[in-house]
VOGUZA-770306 format. One record per residue (C-alpha): residue number from 1; residue in one letter; x, y, z. Coordinates in nm, 3 decimals, always signed. Layout:
{r NUM; "A"; {X; Y; Z}}
...
//
This chain:
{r 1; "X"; {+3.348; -3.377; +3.350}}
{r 2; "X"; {+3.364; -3.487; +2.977}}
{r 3; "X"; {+3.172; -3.708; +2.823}}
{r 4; "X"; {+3.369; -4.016; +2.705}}
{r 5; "X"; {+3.325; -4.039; +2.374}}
{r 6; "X"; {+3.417; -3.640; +2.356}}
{r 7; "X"; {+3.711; -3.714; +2.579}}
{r 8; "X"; {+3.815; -4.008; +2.362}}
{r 9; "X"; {+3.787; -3.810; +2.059}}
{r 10; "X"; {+3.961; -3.489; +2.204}}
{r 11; "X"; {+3.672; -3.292; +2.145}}
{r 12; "X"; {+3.554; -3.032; +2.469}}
{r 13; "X"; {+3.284; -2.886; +2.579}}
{r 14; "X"; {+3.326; -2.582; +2.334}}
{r 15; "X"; {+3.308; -2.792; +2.028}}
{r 16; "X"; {+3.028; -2.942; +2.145}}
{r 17; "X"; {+2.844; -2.604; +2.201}}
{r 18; "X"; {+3.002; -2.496; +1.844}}
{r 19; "X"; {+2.868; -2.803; +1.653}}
{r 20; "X"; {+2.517; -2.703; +1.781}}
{r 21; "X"; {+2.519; -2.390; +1.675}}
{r 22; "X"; {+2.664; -2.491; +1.311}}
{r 23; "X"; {+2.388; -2.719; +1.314}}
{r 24; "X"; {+2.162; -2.474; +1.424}}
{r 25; "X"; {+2.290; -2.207; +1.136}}
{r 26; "X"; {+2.244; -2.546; +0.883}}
{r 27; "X"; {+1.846; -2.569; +0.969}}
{r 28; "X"; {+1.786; -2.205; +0.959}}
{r 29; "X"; {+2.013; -2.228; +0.561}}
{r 30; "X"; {+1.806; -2.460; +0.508}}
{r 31; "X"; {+1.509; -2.364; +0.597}}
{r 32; "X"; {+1.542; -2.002; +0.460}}
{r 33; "X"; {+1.645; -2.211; +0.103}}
{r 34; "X"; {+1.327; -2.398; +0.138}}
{r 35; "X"; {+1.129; -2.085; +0.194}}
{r 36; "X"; {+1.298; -1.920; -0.125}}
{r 37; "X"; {+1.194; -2.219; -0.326}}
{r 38; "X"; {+0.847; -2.226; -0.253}}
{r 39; "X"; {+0.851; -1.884; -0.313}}
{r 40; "X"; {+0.997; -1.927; -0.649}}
{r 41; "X"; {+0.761; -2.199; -0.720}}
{r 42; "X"; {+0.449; -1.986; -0.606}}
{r 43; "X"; {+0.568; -1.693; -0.841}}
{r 44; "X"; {+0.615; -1.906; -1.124}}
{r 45; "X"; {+0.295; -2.073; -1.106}}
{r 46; "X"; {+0.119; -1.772; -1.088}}
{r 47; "X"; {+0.303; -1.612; -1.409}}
{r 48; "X"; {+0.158; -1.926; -1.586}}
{r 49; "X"; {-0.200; -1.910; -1.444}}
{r 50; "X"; {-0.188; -1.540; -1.550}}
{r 51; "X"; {-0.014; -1.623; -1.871}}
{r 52; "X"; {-0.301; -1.862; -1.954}}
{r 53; "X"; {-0.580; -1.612; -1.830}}
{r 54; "X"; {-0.421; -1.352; -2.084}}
{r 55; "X"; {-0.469; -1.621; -2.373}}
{r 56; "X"; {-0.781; -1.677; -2.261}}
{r 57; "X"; {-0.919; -1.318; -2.207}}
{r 58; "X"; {-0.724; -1.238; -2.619}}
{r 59; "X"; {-0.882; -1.544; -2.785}}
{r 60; "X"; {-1.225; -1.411; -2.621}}
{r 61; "X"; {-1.200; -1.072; -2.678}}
{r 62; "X"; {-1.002; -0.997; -2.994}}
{r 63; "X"; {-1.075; -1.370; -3.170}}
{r 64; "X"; {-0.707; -1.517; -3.171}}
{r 65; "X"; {-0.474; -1.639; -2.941}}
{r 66; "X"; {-0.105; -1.509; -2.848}}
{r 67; "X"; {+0.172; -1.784; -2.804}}
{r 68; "X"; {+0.250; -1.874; -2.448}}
{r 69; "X"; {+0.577; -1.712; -2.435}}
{r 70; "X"; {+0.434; -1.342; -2.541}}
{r 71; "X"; {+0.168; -1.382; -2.281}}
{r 72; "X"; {+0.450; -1.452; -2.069}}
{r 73; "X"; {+0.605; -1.188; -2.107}}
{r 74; "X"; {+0.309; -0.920; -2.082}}
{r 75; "X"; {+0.218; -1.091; -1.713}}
{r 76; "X"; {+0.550; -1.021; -1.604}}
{r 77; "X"; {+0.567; -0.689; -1.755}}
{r 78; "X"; {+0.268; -0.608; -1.623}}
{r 79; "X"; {+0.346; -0.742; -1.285}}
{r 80; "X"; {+0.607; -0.466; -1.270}}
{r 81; "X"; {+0.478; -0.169; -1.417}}
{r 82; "X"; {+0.177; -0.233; -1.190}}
{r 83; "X"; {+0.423; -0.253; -0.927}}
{r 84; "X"; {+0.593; +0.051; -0.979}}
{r 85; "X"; {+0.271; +0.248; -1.063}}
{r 86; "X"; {+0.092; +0.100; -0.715}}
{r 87; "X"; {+0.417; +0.209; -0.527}}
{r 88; "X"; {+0.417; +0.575; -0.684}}
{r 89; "X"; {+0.022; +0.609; -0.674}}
{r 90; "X"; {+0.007; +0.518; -0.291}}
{r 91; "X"; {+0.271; +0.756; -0.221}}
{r 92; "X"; {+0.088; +1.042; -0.420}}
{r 93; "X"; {-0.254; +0.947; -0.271}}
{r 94; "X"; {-0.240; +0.737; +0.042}}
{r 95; "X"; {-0.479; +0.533; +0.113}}
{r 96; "X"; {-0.750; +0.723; -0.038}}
{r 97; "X"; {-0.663; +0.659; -0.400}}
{r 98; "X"; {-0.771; +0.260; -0.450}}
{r 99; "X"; {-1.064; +0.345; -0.702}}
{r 100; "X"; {-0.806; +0.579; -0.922}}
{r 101; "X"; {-0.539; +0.291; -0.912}}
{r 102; "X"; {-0.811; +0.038; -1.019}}
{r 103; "X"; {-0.866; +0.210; -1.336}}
{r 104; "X"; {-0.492; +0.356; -1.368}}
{r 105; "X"; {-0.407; -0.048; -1.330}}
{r 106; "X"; {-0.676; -0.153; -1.574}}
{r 107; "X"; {-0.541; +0.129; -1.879}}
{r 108; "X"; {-0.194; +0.019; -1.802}}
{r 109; "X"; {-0.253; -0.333; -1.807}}
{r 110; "X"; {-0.462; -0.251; -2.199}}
{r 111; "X"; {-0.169; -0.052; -2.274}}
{r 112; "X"; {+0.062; -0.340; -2.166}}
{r 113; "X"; {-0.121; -0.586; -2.391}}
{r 114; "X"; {-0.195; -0.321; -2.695}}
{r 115; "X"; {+0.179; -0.303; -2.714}}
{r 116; "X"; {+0.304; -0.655; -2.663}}
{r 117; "X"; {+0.065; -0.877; -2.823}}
{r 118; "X"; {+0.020; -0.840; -3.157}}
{r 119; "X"; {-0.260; -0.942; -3.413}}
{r 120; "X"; {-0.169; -1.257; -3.605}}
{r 121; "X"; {-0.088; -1.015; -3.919}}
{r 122; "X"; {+0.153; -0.852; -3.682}}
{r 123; "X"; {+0.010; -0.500; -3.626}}
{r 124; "X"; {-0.131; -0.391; -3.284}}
{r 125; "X"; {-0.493; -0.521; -3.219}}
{r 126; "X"; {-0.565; -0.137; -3.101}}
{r 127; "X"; {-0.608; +0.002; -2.726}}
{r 128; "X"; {-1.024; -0.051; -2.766}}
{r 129; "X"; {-0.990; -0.437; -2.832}}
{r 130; "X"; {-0.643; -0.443; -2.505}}
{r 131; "X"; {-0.909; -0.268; -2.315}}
{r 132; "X"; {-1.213; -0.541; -2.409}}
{r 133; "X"; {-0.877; -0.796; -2.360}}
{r 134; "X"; {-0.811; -0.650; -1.998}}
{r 135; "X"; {-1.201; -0.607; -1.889}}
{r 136; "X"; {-1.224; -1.013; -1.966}}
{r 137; "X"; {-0.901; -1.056; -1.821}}
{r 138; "X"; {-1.006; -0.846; -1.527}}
{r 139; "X"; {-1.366; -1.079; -1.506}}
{r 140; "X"; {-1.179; -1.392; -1.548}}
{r 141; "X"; {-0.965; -1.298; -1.206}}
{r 142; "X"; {-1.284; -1.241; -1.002}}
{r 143; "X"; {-1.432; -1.523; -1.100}}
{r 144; "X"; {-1.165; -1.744; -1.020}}
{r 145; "X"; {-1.083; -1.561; -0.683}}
{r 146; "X"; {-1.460; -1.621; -0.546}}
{r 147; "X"; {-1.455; -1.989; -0.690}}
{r 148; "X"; {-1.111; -1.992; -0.481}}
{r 149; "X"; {-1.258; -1.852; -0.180}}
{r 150; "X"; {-1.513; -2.076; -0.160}}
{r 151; "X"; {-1.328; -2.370; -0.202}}
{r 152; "X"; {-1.027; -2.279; +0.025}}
{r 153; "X"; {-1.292; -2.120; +0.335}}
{r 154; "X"; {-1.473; -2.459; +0.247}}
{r 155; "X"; {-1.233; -2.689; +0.328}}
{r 156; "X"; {-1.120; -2.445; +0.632}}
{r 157; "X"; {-1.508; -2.471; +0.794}}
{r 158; "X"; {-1.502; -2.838; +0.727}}
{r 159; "X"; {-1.200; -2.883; +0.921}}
{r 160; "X"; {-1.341; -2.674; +1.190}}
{r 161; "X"; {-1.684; -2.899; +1.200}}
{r 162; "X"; {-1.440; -3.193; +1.337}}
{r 163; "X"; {-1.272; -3.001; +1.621}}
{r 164; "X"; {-1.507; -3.055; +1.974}}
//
């Protein structure tokens, strides 16, 4: 027996079924758009943060700083190269090879930053000063991932304290 307002409107049992499912297919769009978006958001953020560390680590390290947009562009640079190179290197070595990668990531990343961020007289600051760059760069990131731990596993015990 049909409902009466889907009688009245000449819409059966079917539809009904079908305008579940499209709503259905709607929440899961729109949740896999939301997911995309914080993703994006996430990435971008952390291109900044590692933008900013990369000023930081040059006006340390070689005494000037690069403009925002060339840091920019050596985090995402970077990002990829030490993408491709982390791919190629666990396929070569397994599991074994994490110490090699370390320092394979660490001459890439001073090669990365010897060759895109240039001295304010516009010659290369040379690879011992990207490598000085990339060892403060390098120091920067594990001191802001313990801070991070603490504060994050923190606020995670704290919320733990409260539950009987």
């Amino acid at each position: 027996m049909e409902d009466r307002r889907t009688a009245h409107a000449g819409i059966g049992k079917d539809a009904k079924r079908c305008g579940r499912q499209t709503f259905f297919l709607l929440s899961r769009g729109t949740t896999m758009l939301t997911t995309l978006l914080v993703v994006l958001v996430i990435l971008v953020v952390c291109i900044l943060v590692g933008a900013f560390i990369v000023q930081l680590a040059t006006k340390m390290a070689a005494g000037f700083k690069p403009s925002l947009g060339n840091a920019v562009a050596t985090v995402i640079v970077g990002i990829i190269l030490g993408g491709i190179i982390n791919y190629v290197l666990q396929m070569v070595l397994g599991s074994t090879g994490s110490l090699i990668g370390l320092v394979v990531a660490f001459l890439v990343n001073a090669f990365i930053i010897n060759m895109m961020i240039k001295a304010p007289g516009g010659t290369q600051m040379g690879f011992g000063k990207a490598c000085l760059v990339s060892l403060v760069q390098y120091i920067i990131y594990i001191v802001l991932s313990i801070v991070l731990f603490f504060l994050v596993g923190g606020a995670i015990f704290s919320m733990l304290g409260t539950v009987h």
